[in-house]
OpenMM code with the backbone's topology and positions (N, CA, C; nanometers):
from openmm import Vec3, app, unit

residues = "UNK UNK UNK UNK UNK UNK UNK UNK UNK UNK UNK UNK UNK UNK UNK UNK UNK UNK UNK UNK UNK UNK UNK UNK UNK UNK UNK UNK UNK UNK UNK UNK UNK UNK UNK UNK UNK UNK UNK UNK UNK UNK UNK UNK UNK UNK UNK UNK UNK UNK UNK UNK UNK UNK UNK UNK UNK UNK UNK UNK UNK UNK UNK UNK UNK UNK UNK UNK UNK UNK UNK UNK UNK UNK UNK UNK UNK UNK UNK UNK UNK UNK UNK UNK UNK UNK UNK UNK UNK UNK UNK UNK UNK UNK UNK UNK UNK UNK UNK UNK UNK UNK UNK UNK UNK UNK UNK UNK UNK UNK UNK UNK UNK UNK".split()
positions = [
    Vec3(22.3842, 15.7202, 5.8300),
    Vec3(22.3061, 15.8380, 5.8593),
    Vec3(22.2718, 15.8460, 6.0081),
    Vec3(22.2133, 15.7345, 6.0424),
    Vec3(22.2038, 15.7083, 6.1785),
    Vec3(22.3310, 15.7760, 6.2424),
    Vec3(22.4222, 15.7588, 6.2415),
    Vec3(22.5980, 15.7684, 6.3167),
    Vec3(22.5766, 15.9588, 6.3230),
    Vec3(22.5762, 16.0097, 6.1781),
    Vec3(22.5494, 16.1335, 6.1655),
    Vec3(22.4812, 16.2061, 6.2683),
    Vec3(22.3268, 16.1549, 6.2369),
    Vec3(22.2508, 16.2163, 6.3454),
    Vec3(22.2919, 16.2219, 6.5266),
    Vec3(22.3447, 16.1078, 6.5522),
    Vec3(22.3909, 16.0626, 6.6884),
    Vec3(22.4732, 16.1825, 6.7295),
    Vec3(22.5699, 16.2096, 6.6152),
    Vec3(22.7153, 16.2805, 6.6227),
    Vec3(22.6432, 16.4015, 6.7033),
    Vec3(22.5361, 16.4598, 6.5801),
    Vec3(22.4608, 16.5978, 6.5773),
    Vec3(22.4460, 16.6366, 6.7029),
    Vec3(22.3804, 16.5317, 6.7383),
    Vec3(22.2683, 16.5585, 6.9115),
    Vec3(22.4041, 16.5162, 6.9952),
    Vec3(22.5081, 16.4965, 7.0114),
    Vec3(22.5709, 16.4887, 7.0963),
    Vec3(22.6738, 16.6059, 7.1016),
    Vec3(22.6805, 16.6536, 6.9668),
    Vec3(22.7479, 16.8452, 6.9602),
    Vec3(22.6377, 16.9130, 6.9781),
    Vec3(22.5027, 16.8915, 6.9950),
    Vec3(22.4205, 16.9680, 6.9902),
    Vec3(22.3890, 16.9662, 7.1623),
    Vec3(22.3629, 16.8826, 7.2638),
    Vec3(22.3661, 16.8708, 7.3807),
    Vec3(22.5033, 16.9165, 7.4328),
    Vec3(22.6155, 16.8851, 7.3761),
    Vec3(22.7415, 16.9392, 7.4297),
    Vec3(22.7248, 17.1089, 7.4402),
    Vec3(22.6987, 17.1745, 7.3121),
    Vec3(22.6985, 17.3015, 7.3095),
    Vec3(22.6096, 17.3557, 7.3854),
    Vec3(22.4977, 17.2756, 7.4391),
    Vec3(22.3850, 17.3510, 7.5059),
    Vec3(22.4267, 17.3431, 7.6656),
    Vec3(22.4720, 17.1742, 7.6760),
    Vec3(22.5518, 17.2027, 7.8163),
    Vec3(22.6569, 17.2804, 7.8595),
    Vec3(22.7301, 17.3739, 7.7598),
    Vec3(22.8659, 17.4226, 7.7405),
    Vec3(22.8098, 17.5449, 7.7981),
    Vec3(22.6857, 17.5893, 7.7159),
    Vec3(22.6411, 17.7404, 7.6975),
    Vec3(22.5637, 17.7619, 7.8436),
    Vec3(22.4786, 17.6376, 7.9372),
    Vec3(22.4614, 17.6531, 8.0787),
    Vec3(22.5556, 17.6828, 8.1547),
    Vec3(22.6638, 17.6226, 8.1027),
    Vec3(22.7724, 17.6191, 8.2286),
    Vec3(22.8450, 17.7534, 8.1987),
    Vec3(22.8619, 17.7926, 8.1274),
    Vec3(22.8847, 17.9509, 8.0599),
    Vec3(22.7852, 18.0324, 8.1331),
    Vec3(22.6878, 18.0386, 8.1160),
    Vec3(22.5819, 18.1258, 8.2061),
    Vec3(22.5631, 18.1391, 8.3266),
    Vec3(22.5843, 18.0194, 8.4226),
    Vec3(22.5824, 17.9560, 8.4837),
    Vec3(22.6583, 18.0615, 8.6128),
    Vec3(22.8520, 18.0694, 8.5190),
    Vec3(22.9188, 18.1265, 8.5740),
    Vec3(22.9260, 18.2597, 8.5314),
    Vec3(22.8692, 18.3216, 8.4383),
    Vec3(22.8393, 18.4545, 8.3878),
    Vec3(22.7361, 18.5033, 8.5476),
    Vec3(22.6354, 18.4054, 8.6097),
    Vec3(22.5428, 18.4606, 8.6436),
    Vec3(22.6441, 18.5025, 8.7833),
    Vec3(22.7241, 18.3872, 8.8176),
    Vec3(22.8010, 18.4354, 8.9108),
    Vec3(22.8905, 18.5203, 8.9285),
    Vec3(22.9775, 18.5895, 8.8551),
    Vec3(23.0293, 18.6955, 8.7876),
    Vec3(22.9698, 18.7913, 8.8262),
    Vec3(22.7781, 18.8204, 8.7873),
    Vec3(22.7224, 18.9399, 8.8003),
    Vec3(22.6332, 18.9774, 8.9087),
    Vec3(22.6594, 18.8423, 9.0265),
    Vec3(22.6313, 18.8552, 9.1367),
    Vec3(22.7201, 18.9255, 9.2259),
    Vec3(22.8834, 18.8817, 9.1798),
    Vec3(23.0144, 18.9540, 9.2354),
    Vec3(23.0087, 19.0789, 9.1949),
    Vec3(22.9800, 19.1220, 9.0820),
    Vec3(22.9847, 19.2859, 9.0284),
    Vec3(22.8671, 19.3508, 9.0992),
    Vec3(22.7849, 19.2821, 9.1306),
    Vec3(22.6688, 19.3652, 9.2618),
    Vec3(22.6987, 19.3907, 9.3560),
    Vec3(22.8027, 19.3056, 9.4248),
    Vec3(22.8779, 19.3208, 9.5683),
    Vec3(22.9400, 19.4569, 9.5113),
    Vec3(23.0361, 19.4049, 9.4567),
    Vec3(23.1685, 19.5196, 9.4295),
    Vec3(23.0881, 19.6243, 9.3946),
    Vec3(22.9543, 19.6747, 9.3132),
    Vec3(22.9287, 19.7802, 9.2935),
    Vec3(22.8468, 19.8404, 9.4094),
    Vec3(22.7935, 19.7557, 9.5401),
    Vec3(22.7289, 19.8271, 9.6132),
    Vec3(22.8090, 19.8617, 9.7397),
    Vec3(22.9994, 19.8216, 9.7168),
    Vec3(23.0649, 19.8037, 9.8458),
    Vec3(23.1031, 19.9741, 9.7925),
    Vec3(23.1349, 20.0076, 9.6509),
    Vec3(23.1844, 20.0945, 9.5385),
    Vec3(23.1065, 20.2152, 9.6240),
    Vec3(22.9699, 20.2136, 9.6114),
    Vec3(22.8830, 20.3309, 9.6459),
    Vec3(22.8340, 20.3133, 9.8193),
    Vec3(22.8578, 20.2116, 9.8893),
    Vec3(22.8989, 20.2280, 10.0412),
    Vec3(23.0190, 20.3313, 10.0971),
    Vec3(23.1156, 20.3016, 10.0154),
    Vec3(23.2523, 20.3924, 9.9991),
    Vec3(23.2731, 20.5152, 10.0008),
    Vec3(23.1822, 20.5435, 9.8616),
    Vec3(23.1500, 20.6709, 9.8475),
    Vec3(23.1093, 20.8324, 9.9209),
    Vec3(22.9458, 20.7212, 9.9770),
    Vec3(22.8875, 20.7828, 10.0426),
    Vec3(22.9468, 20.8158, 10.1964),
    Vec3(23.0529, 20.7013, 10.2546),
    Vec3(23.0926, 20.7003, 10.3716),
    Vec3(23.2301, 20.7876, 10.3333),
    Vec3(23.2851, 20.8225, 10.2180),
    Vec3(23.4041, 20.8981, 10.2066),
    Vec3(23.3307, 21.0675, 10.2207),
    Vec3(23.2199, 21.1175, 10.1860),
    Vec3(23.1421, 21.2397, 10.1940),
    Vec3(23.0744, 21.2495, 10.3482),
    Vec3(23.0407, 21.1372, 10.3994),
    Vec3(23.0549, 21.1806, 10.5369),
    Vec3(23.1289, 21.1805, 10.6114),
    Vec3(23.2646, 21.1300, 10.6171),
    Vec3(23.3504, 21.1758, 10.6458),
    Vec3(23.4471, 21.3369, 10.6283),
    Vec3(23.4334, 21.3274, 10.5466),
    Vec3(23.4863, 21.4109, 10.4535),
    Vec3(23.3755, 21.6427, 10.5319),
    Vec3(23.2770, 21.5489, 10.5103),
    Vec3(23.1887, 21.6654, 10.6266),
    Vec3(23.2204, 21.7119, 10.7645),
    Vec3(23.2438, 21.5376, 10.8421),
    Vec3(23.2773, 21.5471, 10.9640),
    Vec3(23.3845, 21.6255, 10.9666),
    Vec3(23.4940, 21.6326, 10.8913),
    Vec3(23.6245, 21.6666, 10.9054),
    Vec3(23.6435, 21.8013, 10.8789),
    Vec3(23.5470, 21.8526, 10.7824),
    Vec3(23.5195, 22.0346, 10.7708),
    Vec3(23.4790, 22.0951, 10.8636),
    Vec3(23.3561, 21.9854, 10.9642),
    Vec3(23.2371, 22.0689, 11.0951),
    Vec3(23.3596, 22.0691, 11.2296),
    Vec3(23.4651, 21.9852, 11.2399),
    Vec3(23.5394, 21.9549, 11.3188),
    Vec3(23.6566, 22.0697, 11.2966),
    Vec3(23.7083, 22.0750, 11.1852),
    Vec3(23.7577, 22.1996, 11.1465),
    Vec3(23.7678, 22.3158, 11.1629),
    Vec3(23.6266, 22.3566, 11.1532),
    Vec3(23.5379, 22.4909, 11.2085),
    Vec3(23.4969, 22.5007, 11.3290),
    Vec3(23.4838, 22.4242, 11.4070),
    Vec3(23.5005, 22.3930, 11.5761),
    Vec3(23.5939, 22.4388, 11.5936),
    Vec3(23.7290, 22.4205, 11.5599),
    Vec3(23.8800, 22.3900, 11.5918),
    Vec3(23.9153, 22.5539, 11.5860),
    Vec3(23.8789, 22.5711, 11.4633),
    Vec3(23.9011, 22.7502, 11.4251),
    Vec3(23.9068, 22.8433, 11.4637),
    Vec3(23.7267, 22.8140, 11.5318),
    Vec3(23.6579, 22.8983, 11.6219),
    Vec3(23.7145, 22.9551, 11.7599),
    Vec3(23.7839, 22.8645, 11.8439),
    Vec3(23.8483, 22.8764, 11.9692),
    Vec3(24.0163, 22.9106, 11.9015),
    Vec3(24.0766, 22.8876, 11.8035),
    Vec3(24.1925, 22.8326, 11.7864),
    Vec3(24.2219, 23.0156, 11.7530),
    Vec3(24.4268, 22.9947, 11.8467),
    Vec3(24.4303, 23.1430, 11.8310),
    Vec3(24.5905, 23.0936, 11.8097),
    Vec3(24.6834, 23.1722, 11.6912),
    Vec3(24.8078, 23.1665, 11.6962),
    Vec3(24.8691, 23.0537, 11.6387),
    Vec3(24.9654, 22.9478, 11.6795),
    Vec3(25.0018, 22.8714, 11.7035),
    Vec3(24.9034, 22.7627, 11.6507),
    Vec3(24.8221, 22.7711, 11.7079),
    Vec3(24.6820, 22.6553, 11.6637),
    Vec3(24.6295, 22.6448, 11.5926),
    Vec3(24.5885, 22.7906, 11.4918),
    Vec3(24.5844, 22.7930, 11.3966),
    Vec3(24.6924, 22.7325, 11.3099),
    Vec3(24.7979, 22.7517, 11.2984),
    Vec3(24.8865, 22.7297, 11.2116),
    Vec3(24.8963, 22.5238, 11.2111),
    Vec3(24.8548, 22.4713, 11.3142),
    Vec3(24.8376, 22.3668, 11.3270),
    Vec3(24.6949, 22.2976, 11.2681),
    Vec3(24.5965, 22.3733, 11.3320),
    Vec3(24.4891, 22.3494, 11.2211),
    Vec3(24.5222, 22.3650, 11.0629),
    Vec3(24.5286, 22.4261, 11.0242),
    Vec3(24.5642, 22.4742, 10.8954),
    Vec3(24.6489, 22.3122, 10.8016),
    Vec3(24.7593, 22.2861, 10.8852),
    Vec3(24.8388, 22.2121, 10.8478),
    Vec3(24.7529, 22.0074, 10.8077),
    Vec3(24.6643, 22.0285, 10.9666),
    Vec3(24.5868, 21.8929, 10.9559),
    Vec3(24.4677, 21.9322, 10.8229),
    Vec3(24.4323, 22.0479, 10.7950),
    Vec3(24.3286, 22.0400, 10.7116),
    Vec3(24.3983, 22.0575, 10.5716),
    Vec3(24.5503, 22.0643, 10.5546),
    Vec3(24.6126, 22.0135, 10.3980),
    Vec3(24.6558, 21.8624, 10.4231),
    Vec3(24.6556, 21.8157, 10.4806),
    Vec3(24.6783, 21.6773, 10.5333),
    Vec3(24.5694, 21.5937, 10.4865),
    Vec3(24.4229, 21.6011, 10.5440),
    Vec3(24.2742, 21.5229, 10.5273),
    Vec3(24.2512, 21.6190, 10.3675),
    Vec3(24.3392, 21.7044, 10.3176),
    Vec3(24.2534, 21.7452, 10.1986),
    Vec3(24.3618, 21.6186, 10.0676),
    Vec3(24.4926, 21.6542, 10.1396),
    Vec3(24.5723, 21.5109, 10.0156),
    Vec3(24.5205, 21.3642, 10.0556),
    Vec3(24.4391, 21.3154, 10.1689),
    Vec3(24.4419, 21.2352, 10.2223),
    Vec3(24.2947, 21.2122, 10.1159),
    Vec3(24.1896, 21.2938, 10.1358),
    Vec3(24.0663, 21.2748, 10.0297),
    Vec3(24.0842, 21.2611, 9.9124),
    Vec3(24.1873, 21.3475, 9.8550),
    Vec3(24.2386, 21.3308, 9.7241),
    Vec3(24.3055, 21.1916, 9.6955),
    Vec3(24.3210, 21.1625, 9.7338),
    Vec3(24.4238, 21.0079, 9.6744),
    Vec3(24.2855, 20.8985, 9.6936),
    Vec3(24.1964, 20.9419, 9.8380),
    Vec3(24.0670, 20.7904, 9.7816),
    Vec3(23.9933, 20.8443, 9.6551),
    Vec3(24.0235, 20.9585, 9.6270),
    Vec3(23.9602, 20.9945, 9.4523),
    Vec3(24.0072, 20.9224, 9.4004),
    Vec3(24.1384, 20.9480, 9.3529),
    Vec3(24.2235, 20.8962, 9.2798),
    Vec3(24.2093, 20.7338, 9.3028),
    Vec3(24.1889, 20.6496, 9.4128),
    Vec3(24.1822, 20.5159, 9.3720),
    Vec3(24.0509, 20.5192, 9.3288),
    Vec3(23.9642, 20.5636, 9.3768),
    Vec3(23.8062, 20.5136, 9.3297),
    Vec3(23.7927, 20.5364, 9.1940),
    Vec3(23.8597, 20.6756, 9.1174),
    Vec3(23.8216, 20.6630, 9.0134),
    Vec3(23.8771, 20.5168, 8.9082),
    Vec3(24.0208, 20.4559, 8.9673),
    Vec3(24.0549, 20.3376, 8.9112),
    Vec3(23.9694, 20.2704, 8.9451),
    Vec3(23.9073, 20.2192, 9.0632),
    Vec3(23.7821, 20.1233, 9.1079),
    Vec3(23.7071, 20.1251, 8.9570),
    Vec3(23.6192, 20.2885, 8.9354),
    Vec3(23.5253, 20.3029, 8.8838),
    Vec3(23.5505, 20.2726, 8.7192),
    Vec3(23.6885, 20.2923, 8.7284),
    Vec3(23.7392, 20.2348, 8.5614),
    Vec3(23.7419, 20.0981, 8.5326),
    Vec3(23.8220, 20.0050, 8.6578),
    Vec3(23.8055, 19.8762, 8.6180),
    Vec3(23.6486, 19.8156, 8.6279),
    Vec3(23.5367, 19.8443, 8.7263),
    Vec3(23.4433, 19.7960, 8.7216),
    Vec3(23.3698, 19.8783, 8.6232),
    Vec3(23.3983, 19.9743, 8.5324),
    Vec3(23.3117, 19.9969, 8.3938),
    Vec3(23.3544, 19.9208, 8.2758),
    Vec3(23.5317, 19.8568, 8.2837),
    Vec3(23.5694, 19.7478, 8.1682),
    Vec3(23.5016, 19.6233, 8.2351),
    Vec3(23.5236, 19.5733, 8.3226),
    Vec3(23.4556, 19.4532, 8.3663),
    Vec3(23.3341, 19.4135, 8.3592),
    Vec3(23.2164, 19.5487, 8.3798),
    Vec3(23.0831, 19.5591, 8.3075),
    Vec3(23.0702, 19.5521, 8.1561),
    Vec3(23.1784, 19.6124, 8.1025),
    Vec3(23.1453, 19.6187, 7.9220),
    Vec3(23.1785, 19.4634, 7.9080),
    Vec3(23.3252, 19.3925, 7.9560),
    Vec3(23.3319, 19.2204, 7.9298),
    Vec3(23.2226, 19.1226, 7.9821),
    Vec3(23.1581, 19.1809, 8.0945),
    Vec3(23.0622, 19.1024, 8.1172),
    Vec3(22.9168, 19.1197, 8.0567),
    Vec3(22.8950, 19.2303, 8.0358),
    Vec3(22.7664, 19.2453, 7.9338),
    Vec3(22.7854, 19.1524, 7.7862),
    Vec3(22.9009, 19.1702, 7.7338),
    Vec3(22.9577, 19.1111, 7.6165),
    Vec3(22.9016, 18.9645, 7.6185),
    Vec3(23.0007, 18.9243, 7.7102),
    Vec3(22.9267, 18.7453, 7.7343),
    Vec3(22.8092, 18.7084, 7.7688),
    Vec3(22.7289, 18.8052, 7.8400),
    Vec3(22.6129, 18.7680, 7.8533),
    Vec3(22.5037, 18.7962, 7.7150),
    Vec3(22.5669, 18.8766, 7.6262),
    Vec3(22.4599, 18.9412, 7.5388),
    Vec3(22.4942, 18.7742, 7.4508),
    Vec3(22.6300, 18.7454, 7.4247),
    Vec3(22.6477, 18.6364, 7.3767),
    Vec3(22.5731, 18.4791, 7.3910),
    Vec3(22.5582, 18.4953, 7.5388),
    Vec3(22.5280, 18.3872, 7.6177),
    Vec3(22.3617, 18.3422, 7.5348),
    Vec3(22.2915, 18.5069, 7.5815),
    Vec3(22.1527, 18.5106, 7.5067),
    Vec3(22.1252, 18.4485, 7.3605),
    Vec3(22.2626, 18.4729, 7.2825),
    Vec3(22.2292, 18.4756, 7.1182),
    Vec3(22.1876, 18.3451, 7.1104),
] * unit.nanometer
topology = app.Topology()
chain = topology.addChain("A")
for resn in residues:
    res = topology.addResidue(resn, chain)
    for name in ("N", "CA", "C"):
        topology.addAtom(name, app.Element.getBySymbol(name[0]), res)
């Protein structure tokens, strides 16, 4: 019986040391998903000011622009408009993999808790 009990507390300390070291690196995981989600909305916000600059610069350009220049303006502002469109297009993958990576990591952590 003795042997039994020994066994117990040594799967029972194993699993508890198993389940720290599980958390441990869960916690680190959701320290990285803080980076990545605050580099995510640095991005963002710096893709809309850009994205401004490049309309007010635009309308500068317009203003004086006669002929010829126009037709050149015109051309750079379908250029910065496919050029905005495609950091959509990756961010929204950004925003897809870091919403599966949030659902796997909530998972293990809700686990971690049980």
């Amino acid at each position: 019986m003795k042997t039994i009990a020994t066994f117990f507390a040594v799967i029972l300390f194993a699993s508890n040391s198993m389940a720290a070291s599980q958390c441990a690196e869960l916690k680190k995981e959701l320290q990285a998903m803080q980076k990545a989600q605050a580099q995510i909305m640095a991005s963002l916000v710096n893709n809309h000011e850009t994205f401004a600059s490049s309309l007010e610069e635009y309308s500068t350009t317009m203003k004086t622009a006669k002929g010829a220049a126009v037709k050149a303006v015109s051309k750079e502002m379908d250029q910065s408009a496919q050029a905005f469109r495609t950091r959509g297009v990756q961010g929204k993958k950004m925003a897809t993999q870091l919403n599966a990576a949030t659902g796997d990591l909530l998972a293990r952590v809700a686990s971690c808790l049980n």
